[in-house]
C-alpha positions as CSV (number, residue, x, y, z in Angstrom):
1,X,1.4,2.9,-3.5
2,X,-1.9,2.2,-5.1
3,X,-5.2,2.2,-3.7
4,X,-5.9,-1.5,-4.2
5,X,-6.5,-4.3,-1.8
6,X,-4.1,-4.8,0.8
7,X,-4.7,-9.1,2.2
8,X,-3.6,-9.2,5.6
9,X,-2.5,-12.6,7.1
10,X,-5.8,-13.8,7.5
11,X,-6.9,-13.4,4.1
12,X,-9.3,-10.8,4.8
13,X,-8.8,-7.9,2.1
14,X,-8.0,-4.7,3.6
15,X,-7.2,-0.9,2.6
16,X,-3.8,-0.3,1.3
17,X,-1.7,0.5,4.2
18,X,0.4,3.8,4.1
19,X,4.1,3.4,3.7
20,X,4.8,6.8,2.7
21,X,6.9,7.4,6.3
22,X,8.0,4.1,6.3
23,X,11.7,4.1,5.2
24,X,14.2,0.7,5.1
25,X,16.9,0.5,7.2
26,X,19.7,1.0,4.7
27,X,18.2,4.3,2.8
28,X,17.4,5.5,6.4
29,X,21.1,5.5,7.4
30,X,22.2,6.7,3.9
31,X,20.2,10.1,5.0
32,X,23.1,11.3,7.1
33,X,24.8,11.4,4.1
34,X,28.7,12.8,5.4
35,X,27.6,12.2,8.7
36,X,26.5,8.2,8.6
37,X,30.9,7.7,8.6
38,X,30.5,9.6,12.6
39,X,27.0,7.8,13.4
40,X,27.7,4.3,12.8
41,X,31.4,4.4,14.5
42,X,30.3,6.6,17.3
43,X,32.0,4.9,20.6
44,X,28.7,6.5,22.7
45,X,27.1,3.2,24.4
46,X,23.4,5.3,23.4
47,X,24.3,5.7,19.7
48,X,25.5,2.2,19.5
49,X,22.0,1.3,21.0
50,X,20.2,3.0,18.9
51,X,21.5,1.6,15.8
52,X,21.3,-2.0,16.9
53,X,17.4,-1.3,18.0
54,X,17.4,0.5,14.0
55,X,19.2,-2.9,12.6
56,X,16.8,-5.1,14.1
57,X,13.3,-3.7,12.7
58,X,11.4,-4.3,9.5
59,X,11.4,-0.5,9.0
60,X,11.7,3.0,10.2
61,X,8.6,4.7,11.0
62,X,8.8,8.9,10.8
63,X,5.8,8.8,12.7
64,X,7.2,6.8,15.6
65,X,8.0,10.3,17.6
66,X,11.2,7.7,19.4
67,X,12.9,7.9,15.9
68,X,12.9,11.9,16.3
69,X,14.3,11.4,20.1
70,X,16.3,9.1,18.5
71,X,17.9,11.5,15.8
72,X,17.9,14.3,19.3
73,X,20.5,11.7,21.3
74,X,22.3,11.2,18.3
75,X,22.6,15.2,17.6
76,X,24.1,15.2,21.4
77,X,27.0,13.1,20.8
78,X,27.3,13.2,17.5
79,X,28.7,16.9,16.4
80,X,28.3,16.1,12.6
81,X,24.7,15.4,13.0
82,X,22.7,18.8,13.5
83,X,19.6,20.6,13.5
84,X,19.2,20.7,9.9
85,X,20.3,17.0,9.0
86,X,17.6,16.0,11.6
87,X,15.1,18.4,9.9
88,X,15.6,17.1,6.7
89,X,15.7,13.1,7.3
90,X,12.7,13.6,9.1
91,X,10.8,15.7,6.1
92,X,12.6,14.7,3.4
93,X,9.7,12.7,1.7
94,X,10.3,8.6,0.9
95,X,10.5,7.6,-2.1
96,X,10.1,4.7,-3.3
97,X,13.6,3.8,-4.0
98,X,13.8,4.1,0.0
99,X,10.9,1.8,1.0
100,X,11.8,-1.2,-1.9
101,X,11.9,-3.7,-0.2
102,X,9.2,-3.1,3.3
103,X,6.8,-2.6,0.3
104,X,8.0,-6.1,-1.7
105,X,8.4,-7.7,1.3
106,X,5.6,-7.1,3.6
107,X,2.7,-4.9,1.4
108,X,2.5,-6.6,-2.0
């Protein structure tokens, strides 16, 4: 993003907020990559949870340390998701391809 003026709702210009851990919902669930199939038809009542909480947000945050004990209850039912996958979703950097439309939609 660039450092220019961010107006917040009340008009009032502000700094450019940071989106660079902010990640939409669809690229989020994309970074499972062979394991989304397993996530999103998981029969566990906790994944299911988790990805209606997911489907009903603006965003994923990285820094939001519930989306990392998130990804950990996931890894626990889910035998497809592991160690690795969860290290790299989580530090895999956005890019901007993944954050479209939070930055069209809510920091333009």
């Amino acid at each position: 993003m660039s450092n220019e003026l961010f107006v917040i709702d009340n008009g009032v210009p502000g700094p450019q907020p940071d989106t660079s851990k902010l990640i939409d919902i669809g690229p989020f669930f994309d970074r499972f990559g062979a394991a989304k199939m397993a996530v999103l038809t998981s029969a566990d009542v906790g994944v299911q949870a988790i990805i209606k909480d997911a489907q009903v947000r603006k965003w994923i945050d990285f820094n939001n340390p519930e989306v990392s004990t998130s990804l950990d209850y996931i890894m626990s039912k889910v035998a497809a998701v592991t160690p690795a996958l969860k290290a790299s979703i989580l530090t895999t950097p956005v890019n901007a391809s993944e954050n479209l439309a939070v930055c069209k939609l809510y920091f333009s």
